[in-house]
N, C-alpha and C positions, 0 to 999 in steps of 0.2 A: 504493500500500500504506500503511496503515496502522500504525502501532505497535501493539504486544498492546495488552489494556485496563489501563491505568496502576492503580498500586499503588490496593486495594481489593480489596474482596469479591465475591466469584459469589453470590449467594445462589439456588438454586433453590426457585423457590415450590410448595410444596403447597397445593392449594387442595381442602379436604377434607368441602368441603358438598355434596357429591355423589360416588357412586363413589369412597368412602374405601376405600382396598386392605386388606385381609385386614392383620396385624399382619405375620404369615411375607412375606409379599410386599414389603411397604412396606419391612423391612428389607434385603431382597434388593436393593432398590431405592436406600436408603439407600450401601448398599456402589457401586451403579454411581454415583451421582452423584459420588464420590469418586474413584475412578476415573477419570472422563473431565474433572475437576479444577475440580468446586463445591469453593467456599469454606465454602457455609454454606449452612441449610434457613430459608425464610420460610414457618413454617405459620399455613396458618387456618385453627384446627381448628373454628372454628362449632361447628355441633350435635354436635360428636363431639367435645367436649371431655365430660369428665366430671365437669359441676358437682354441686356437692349442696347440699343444705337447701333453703332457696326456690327456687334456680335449679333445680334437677335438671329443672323441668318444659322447660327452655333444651334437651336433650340429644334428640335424634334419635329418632322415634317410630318408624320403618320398620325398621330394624336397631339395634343397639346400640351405645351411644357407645365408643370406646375406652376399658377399665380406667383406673384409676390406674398400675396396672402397668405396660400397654402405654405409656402415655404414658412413663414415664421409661425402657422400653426405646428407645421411639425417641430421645431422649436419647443414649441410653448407646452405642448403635449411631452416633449421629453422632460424640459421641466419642472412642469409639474409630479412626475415620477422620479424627479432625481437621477435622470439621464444627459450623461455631458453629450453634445453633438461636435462629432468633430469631421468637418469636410473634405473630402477629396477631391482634386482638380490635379488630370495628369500634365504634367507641363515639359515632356521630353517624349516618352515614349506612348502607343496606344493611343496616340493624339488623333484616330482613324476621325470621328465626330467631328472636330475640326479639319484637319487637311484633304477631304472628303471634298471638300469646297471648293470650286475650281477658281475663283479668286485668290486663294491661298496653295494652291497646286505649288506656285514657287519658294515655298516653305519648306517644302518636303525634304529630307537628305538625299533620300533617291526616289525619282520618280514614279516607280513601283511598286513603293511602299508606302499606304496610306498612313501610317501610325509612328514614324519616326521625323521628329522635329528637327530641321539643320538647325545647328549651335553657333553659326555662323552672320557676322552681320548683327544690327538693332533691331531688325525689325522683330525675329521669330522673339528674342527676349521682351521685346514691349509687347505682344502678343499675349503672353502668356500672361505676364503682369495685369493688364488689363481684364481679363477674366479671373483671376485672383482678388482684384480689387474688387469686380461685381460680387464676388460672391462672399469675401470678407465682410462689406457694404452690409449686407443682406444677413449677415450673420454677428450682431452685435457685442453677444456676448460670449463669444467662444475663446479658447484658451490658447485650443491648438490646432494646427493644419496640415492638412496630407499632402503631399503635392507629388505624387507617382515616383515618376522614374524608373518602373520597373519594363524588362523586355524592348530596350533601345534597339530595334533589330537592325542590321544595313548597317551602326554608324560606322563612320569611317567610309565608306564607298561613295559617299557624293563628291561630287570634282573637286566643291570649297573645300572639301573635307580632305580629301587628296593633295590638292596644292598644300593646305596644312600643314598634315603629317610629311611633307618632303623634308621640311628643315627637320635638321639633326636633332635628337633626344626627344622629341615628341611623337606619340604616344596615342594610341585606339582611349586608353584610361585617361590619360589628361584630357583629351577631347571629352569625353563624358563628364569627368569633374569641372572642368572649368565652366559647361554650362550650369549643371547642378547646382554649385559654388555661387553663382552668380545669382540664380532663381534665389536661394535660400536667403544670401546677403541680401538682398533686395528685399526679402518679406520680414526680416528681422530688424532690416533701417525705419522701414515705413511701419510696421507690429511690433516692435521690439518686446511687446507681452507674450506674442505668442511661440506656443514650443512647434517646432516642423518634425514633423513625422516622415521618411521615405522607405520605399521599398528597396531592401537589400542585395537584389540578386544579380547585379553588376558590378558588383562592389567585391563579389563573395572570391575573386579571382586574385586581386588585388595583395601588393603586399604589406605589411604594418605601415614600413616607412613609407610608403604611398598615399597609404590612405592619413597619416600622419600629417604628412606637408601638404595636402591636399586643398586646406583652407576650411575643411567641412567641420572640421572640431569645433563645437562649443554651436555651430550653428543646427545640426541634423540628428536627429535620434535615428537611428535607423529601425526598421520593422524587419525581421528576417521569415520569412514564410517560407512553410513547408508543408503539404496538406497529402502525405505519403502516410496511409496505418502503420508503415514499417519504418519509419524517419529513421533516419541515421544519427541516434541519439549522440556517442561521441565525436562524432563530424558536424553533428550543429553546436554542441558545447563549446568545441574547438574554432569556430567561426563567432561566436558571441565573445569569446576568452579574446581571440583577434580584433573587437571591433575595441572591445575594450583595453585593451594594448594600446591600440591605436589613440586613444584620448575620448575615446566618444562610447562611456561606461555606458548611458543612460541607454537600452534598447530595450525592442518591444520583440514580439513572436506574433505567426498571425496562423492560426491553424483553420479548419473551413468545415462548416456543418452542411455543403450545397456546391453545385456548381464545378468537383473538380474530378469527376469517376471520368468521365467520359466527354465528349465534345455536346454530344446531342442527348443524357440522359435526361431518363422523363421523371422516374421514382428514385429518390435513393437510400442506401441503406445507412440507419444508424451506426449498426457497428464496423462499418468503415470509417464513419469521422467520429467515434466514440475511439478508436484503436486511435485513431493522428492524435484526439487528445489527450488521451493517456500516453504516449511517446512525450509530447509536450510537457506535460507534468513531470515525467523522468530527466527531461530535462533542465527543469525549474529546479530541480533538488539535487544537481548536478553541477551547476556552474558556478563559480568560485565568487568571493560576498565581495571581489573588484566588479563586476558585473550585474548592475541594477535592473533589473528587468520592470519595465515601468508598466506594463499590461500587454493581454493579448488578445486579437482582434482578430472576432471568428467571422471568415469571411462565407459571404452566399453569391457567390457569382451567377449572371441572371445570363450570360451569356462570354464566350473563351475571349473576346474582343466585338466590336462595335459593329462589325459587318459578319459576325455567327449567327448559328440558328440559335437558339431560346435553349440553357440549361432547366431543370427543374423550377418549376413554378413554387412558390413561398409555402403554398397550404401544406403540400407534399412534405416541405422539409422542415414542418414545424418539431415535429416530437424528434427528431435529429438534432436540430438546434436545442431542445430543452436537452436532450439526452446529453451533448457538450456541455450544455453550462452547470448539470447539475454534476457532471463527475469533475466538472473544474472545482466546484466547493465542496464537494466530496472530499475529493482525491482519489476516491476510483472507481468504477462500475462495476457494484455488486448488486444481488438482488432488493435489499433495501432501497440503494436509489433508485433503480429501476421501478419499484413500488414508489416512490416521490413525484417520478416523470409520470408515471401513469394515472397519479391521481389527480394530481393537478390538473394534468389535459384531458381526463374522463375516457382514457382509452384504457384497450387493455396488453397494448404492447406497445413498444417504444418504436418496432418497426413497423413503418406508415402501411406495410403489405398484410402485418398481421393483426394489424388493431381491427377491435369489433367497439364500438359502443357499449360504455359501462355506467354513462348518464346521461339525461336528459338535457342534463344542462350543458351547452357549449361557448359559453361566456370566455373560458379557458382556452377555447382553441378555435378563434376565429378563421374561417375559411374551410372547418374540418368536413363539410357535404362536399364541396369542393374535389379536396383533396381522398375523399371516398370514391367521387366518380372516375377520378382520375386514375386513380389505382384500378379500378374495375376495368376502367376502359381499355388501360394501356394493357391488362391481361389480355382482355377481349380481341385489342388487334392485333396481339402478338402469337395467339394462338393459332393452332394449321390450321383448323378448320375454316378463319377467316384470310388469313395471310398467303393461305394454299389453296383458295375455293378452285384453283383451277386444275386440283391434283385429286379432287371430288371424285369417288368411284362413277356417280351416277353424269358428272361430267362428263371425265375420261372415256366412260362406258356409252354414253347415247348424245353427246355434245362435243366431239372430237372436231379438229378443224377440218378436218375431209367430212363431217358430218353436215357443219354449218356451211361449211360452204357450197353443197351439191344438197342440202337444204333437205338430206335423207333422217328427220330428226322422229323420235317418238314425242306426240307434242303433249300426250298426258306428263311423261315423266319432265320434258322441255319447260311445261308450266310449272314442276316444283322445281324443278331447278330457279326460275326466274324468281318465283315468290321469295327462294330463300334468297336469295343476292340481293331483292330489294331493301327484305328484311335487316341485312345484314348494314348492310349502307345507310336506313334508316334508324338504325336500332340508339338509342345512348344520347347520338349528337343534339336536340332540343335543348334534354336535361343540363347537357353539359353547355352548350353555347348562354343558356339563360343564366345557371351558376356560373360561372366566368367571365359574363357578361355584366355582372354585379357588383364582381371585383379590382376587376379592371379593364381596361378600356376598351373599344370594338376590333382596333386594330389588334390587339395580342389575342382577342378572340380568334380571330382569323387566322394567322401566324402561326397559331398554336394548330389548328385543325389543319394549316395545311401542310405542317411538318409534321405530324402526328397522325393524321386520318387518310391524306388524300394519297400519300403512299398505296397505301393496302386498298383503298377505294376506288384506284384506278382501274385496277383488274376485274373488280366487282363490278365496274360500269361499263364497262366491255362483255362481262360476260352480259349482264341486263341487257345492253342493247342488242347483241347477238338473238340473245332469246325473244326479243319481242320481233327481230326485223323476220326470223324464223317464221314464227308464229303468224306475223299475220299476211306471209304468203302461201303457209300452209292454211290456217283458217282464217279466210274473210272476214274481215269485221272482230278482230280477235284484236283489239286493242292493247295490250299484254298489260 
């Protein structure tokens, strides 16, 4: 066993460049994270921040960015629950939301890469500054600020970036630092209150005395994330012992209850990120009292980068998320907390596939019909019977393509075949379009059904049309 996770913060991350919740929900939302005992919200609100003047064109073309309003509600809602908010705004890498923009195409390091900022020149730095400042503005009482940096892909390959590195002793690493360095000094002249948070994993190469003379001490916490059930506990100790060598003791951890199985998962399992967080905690009780770990910030990725398809949706990975934060104040997962997660959220297992309903009341676990249909559904189209209708005995047997197409078909059995295919195509989707539809907005309704449904639906709609174009040259007036 483990110790709880030592003095510091929970932050739950929102990751809101996809499938951003309805404002009503998000706050419903807000109130459980509080509840099952986050410290504090790490948002990135991306495109659903609501910039204006020249940025405004930064804001979400498919739905509508969050108000002014709404943004200081969600504020006001953490709040009032004793929740710090602390912002994300990436300002080097993943910048796809922005450089996306073909007025800012010339931003780019390489022109093939929509998510890596050239470091080059004033302008990409006044850039970012200025959406910093909106979003500072808009956040009055905050402490502290995320500002990325993670997954700089390309840098070094742009030409500016080439002419660069020609002169002697410079360096792929100094080019990344000197932008970072610059970003942070800038936010610490103009905030000198607030602490800068960044993501570690360009850093993780680097050598002491590199990161040493860097400029970045005393300005950057760094976050090290790692969201592996098997994390490399003495390879991440040894990389915090490093940063803390380096002069920059104060670091965080960010491990992930969502968002990081797979590119396109739809369900996921608890004790996937119940194992990342137990690794976490061996490592909290492992690295040496030069190394302050200032909190750890469980991330829900909504999608792998800005131009992906849609990770698991929020309902799905609620009892995942309690299951993390209750073994982070635990210190480990046994069946006691497991009895804690599950009373709380009224279910009767911690994994979203095998929970059943154990009360009426769902005040605990906003979104949970939701995240019901969801699990049911994604059985449903994952199963052969749906996913293979076209490996159907009674297909294979009296619906073959030498059948339909010389139109030699049995139209009694022709017609259950059609029935079932309609069936199949019909079956769920209402239920689910209308709860999802509640949650959030029409566009992730859609999004979702068509990376989700219209897969396995294509086939079914071919087989249907087949069967009816069949039918009604064999029987007249057979409308199918």
């Amino acid at each position: 066993m483990s110790p709880p996770w030592p003095t510091g913060k929970k932050l739950v991350h929102l990751d809101l460049k996809g499938a951003p919740p309805r404002i009503n929900y998000l706050l419903k939302l807000i109130d459980l994270f509080a509840e099952l005992g986050a410290d504090g919200l790490l948002v990135e609100y991306e495109d659903m921040f609501p910039y204006e003047g020249e940025l405004k064109m930064l804001q979400a073309s498919t739905q509508p960015a969050y108000s002014k309003e709404e943004v200081m509600s969600i504020q006001e809602a953490a709040k009032a629950k004793g929740l710090e908010v602390v912002p994300l705004i990436q300002t080097f890498g993943h910048m796809e939301f922005v450089l996306k923009q073909d007025c800012l195409r010339d931003l780019r390091e390489v022109d093939h890469c929509l998510g890596t900022l050239s470091p080059h020149r004033d302008r990409p730095l006044q850039l970012v500054l200025h959406m910093l400042r909106q979003v500072i503005d808009l956040h009055p009482g905050i402490t502290t600020l995320h500002i990325g940096a993670d997954e700089v892909y390309l840098l070094g390959e742009g030409e500016e970036s080439r002419r660069w590195l020609r002169t002697s002793g410079r360096s792929v690493e100094q080019l990344f630092l000197s932008h970072v360095t610059a970003v942070a000094r800038a936010v610490k002249t103009a905030w000198p209150h607030l602490t800068v948070l960044m993501w570690d994993d360009m850093m993780r190469d680097m050598s002491q005395d590199t990161l040493r003379d860097s400029g970045l001490v005393g300005l950057v916490q760094p976050m090290l994330w790692d969201y592996n059930p098997d994390l490399d506990v003495d390879k991440t100790v040894s990389l915090l012992e490093k940063y803390s060598g380096a002069g920059m003791a104060d670091v965080w951890a960010a491990s992930s209850f969502k968002g990081s199985t797979s590119v396109h998962c739809c369900v996921p399992s608890s004790q996937r990120h119940v194992d990342n967080t137990l690794q976490w905690l061996r490592v909290a009780e492992s690295v040496s009292v030069a190394v302050h770990l200032r909190g750890i910030a469980l991330t829900g990725w909504q999608r792998y980068d800005h131009l992906s398809v849609l990770c698991e949706l929020l309902p799905v990975a609620l009892p995942s998320l309690a299951a993390c934060l209750q073994t982070l104040i635990d210190g480990l997962f046994d069946v006691k907390t497991q009895d804690k997660i599950t009373s709380k959220l009224g279910i009767s297992s911690v994994e979203v596939e095998a929970m059943e309903r154990i009360s009426q009341n769902t005040t605990m676990f906003p979104g949970r019909f939701l995240a019901e249909i969801i699990v049911d559904l994604n059985s449903f189209l994952n199963s052969e019977d749906v996913r293979y209708f076209e490996h159907n005995m009674f297909v294979r047997g009296w619906f073959s393509p030498h059948q339909r197409q010389k139109k030699m078909v049995n139209p009694l059995i022709v017609m259950q075949i059609q029935s079932q295919a309609a069936a199949f195509i019909d079956e769920k989707l209402d239920v689910l379009r209308g709860e999802m539809s509640a949650l959030y907005p029409d566009s992730t309704v859609q999004e979702w059904e068509e990376e989700h449904v219209w897969p396995v639906q294509a086939s079914l709609q071919k087989v249907l049309e087949d069967t009816t174009a069949c039918l009604r040259d064999m029987l007249p007036g057979q409308s199918g």
